[in-house]
C-alpha positions, 0 to 999 in steps of 0.5 A: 535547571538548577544543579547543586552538591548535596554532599562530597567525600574522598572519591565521590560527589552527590548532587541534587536538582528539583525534579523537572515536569513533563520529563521523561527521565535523566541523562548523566554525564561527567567528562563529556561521557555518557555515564548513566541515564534513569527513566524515573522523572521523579529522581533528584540526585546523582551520585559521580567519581571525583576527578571527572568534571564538568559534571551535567544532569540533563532531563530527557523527553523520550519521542518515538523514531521507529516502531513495530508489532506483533505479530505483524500486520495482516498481509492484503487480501488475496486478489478474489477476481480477474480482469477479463475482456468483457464479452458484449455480443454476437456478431450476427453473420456468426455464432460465436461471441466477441469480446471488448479488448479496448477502450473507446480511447483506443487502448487495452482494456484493464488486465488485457495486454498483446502478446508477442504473437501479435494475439490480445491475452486477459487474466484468465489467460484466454487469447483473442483474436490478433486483428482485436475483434474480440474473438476468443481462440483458446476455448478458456473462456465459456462462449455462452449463449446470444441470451447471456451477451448484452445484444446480438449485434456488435454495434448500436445506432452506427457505434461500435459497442466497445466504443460505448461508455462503460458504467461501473469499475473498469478496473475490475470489468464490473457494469454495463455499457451506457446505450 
């Protein structure tokens, strides 16, 4: 960019640019210092004190570093569900049902942790049995009935019913068991 004096008095200096495309605006500075900035990409001049050289112009492009709003985002919906051990059956020798506290892997289900006492514990706050057989000691949770539970025994063709494969998300409880 080119910069000239368009005129000079006792205690000032004027100078003159073409104005530049695509800028954004202008930064002046004489002496090193910042002494003014313009948001207008079409200026062409600049009005200095004498005395104060060197004397820059400098075009500007303004680029985003940091950014809010108003009002601010929503927060994330509230959880509308609690992971709770699944119930799969009834044992037959018994009238009360079991519920899944495992994986076929071996580990907790999802929401389901061991409490210190040794008892299994899911979201709804309910505990189970501390041997994991899935029985349910707290009366938090309805037992239902043998017509609400998948089967009337705890296992199928040998396998453990917990054992089976789980269709739907697991992280929620949702589904049912592949046979």
């Amino acid at each position: 960019m080119e910069v000239r004096k368009l005129s000079e008095d006792k205690t000032s200096v004027t100078l003159g640019w073409d104005p530049i495309p695509g800028v954004d605006g202008y930064r002046f500075w004489s002496a090193g210092v910042l002494r003014s900035r313009t948001c207008d990409p079409k200026r062409s001049s600049v009005k200095f004190s004498k005395g104060q050289e060197p004397y820059v112009v400098e075009a500007v492009v303004f680029s985003g570093q940091d950014s809010g709003s108003y009002p601010p985002d929503a927060p994330p919906p509230v959880q509308t569900y609690v992971r709770v051990a699944p119930r799969v059956a009834y044992k037959t020798d018994r009238g009360d049902a079991r519920y899944c506290m495992f994986n076929p892997d071996g580990s907790l289900r999802p929401g389901v942790t061991k409490l210190p006492s040794g008892q299994y514990t899911d979201e709804s706050g309910a505990k189970y049995a501390a041997n994991g057989d899935g029985l349910e000691e707290s009366s938090v949770r309805s037992p239902g009935s043998p017509a609400n539970c998948a089967t009337g025994s705890d296992s199928i063709d040998g396998r453990a019913y917990c054992s089976l494969p789980m269709q739907g998300d697991p992280t929620k409880n949702t589904g049912s068991w592949t046979i």
